[in-house]
C-alpha positions in Angstrom: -62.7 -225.3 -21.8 -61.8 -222.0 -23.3 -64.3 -219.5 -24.8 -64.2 -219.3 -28.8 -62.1 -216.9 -30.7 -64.4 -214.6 -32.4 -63.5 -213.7 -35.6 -64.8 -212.0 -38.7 -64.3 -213.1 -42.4 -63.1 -210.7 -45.6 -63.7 -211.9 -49.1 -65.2 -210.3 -52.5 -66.1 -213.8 -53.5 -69.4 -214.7 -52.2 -69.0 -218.9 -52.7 -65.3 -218.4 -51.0 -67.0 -216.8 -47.5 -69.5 -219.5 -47.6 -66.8 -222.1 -48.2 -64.5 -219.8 -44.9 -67.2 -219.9 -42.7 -68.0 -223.4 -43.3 -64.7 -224.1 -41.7 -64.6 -222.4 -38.9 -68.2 -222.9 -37.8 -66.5 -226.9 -37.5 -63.8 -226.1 -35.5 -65.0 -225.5 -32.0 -62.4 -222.9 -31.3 -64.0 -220.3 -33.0 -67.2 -218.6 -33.4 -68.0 -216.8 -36.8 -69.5 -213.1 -36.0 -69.6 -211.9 -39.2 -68.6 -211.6 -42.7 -68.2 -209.1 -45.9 -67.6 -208.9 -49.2 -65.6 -205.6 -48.8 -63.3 -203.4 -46.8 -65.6 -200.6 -45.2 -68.4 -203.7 -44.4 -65.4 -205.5 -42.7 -64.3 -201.9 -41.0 -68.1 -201.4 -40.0 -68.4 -204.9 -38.3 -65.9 -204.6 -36.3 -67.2 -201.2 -35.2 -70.6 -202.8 -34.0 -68.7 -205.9 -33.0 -65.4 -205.9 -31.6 -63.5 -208.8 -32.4 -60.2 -210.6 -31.4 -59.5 -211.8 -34.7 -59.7 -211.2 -39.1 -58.8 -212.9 -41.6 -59.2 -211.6 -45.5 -58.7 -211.8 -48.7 -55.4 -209.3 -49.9 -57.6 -208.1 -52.9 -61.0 -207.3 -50.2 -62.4 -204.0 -52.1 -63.1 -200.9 -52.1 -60.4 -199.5 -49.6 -58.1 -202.5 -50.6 -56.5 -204.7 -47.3 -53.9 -203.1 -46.9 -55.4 -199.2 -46.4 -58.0 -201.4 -44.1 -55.1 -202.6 -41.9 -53.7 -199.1 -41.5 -57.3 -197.8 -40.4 -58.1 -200.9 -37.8 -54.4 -200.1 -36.6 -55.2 -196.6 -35.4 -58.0 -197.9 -33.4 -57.9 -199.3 -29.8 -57.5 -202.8 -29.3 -57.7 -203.6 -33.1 -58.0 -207.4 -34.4 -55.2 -209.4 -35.1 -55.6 -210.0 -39.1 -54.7 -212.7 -41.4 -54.1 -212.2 -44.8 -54.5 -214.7 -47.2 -53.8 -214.2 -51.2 -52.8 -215.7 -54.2 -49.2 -217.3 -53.9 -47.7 -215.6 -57.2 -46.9 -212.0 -55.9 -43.9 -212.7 -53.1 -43.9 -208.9 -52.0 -47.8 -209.3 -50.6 -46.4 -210.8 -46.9 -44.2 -208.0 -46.7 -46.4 -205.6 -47.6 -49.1 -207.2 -45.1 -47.0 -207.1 -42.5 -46.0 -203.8 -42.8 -49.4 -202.5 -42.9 -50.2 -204.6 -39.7 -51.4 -207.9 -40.0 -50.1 -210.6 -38.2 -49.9 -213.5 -40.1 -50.4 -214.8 -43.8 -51.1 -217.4 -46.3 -51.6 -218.2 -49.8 -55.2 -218.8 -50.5 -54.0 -222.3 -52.0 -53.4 -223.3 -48.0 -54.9 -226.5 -46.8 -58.3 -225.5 -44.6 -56.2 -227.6 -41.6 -53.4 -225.4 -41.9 -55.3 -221.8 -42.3 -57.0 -222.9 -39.5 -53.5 -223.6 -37.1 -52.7 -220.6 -38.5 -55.4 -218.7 -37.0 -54.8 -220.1 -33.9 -51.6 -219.5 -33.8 -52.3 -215.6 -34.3 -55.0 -215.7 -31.9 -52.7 -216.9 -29.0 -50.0 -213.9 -30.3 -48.0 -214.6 -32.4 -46.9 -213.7 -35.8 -47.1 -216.4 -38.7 -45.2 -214.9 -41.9 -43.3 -216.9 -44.6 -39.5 -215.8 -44.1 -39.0 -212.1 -45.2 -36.1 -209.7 -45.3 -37.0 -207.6 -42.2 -35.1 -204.8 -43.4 -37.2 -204.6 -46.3 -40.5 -203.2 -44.2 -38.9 -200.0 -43.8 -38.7 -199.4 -47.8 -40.6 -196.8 -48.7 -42.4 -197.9 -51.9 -42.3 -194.8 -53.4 -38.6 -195.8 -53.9 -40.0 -198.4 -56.2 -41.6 -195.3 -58.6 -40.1 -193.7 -61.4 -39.1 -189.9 -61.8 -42.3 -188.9 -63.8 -44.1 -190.9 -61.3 -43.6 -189.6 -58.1 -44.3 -186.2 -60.0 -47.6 -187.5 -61.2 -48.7 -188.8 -57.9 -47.8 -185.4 -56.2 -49.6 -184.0 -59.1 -52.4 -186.1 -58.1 -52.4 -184.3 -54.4 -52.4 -181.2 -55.7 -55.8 -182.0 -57.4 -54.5 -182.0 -60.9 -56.9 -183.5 -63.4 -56.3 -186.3 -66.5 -56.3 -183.1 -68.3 -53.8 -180.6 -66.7 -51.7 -183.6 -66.3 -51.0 -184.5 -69.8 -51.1 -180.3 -70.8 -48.2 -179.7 -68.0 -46.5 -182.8 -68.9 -46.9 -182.6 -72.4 -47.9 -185.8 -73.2 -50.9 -187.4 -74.2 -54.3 -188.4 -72.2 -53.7 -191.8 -72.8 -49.6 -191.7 -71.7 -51.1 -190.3 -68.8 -53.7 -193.2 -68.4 -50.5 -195.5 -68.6 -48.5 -193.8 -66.1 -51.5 -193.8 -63.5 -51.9 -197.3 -64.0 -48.6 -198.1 -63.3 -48.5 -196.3 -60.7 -51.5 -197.7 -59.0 -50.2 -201.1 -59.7 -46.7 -200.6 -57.9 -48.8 -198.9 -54.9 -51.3 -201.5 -55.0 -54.2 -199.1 -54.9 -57.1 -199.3 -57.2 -58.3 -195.5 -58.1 -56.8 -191.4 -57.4 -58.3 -191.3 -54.2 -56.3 -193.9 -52.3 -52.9 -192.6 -54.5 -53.8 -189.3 -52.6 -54.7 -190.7 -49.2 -51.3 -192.5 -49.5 -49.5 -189.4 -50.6 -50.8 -187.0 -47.3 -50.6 -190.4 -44.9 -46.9 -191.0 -45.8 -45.9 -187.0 -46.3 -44.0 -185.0 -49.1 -41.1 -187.2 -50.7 -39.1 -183.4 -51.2 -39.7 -180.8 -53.3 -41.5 -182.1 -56.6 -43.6 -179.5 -57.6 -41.2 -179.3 -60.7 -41.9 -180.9 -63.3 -39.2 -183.6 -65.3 
């Protein structure tokens, strides 16, 4: 008989691991390491306990899944991950598989089926509802507007709320809206990953100018 995949759970929602790991811990082909409610205590058990396999929740705070993928994919022999998140946002597989994982389903998935999933990952392959390869190569800062992409390399540059609505000449809160907006079309939560994202992926041209 073959050894157990090892895996570690991802999920903000404390009844939702207990309800994951009460899964897996009846399937024989696993064995449940450990579990977190966010992305850095998922990052740090895998540090102290190497694993073959993930799978989390799309929404797993603070870092946000798909940061957490780009981190565990700089690192030797990473775990394969599986996404899982709600079914009403159809760029979330594309976006997961971009970042790394290696497969994905919606979090209304029948426990029989996440679990074939997982297996299915573990023995190498990829398990992705059909996507538009040629889409993983868009950069989404394509998806941004002019005043934007000058905001978020604003944001680099270390301008504050302030200085932004001052240079931009608008208000705070029309700054607030931008931000949000463009957090949402990022899919980060806060300035720091916006920046993290702006140095990781490079200068989009010359936009020190403002528009």
């Amino acid at each position: 008989m073959n050894s157990p995949i090892d895996l570690i759970l991802g999920d903000p929602n404390p009844l939702m691991l207990q309800a994951l790991a009460e899964i897996f811990d009846r399937d024989r082909r696993f064995s449940l390491i450990a579990s977190s409610k966010t992305a850095e205590g998922f990052l740090e058990a895998c540090l102290r306990a190497p694993v073959s396999l993930g799978v989390i929740d799309w929404s797993l705070p603070l870092l946000g899944a798909e940061r957490l993928l780009a981190i565990l994919r700089d690192r030797p022999k990473p775990p394969r991950i599986v996404i899982y998140a709600s079914s009403n946002d159809p760029d979330i597989p594309r976006r997961a598989m971009a970042a790394g994982a290696a497969g994905f389903c919606t979090r209304d998935t029948a426990p029989e089926q996440l679990l074939d999933i997982v297996a299915t990952v573990a023995a190498g392959r990829m398990v992705f509802p059909f996507l538009d390869v040629r889409a993983l190569k868009r950069d989404p800062r394509e998806e941004l507007t002019d005043r934007e992409r000058t905001m978020l390399s604003a944001l680099a540059r270390g301008r504050t709320n302030i200085e932004l609505a001052k240079e931009l000449g608008i208000s705070i809160n029309t700054v607030k809206f931008h931000l949000r907006n463009l957090y949402e079309k990022l899919g980060f939560r806060n300035r720091s990953q916006a920046i993290a994202f702006y140095y990781s992926h490079g200068p989009e041209g010359d936009e020190a100018s403002y528009s």
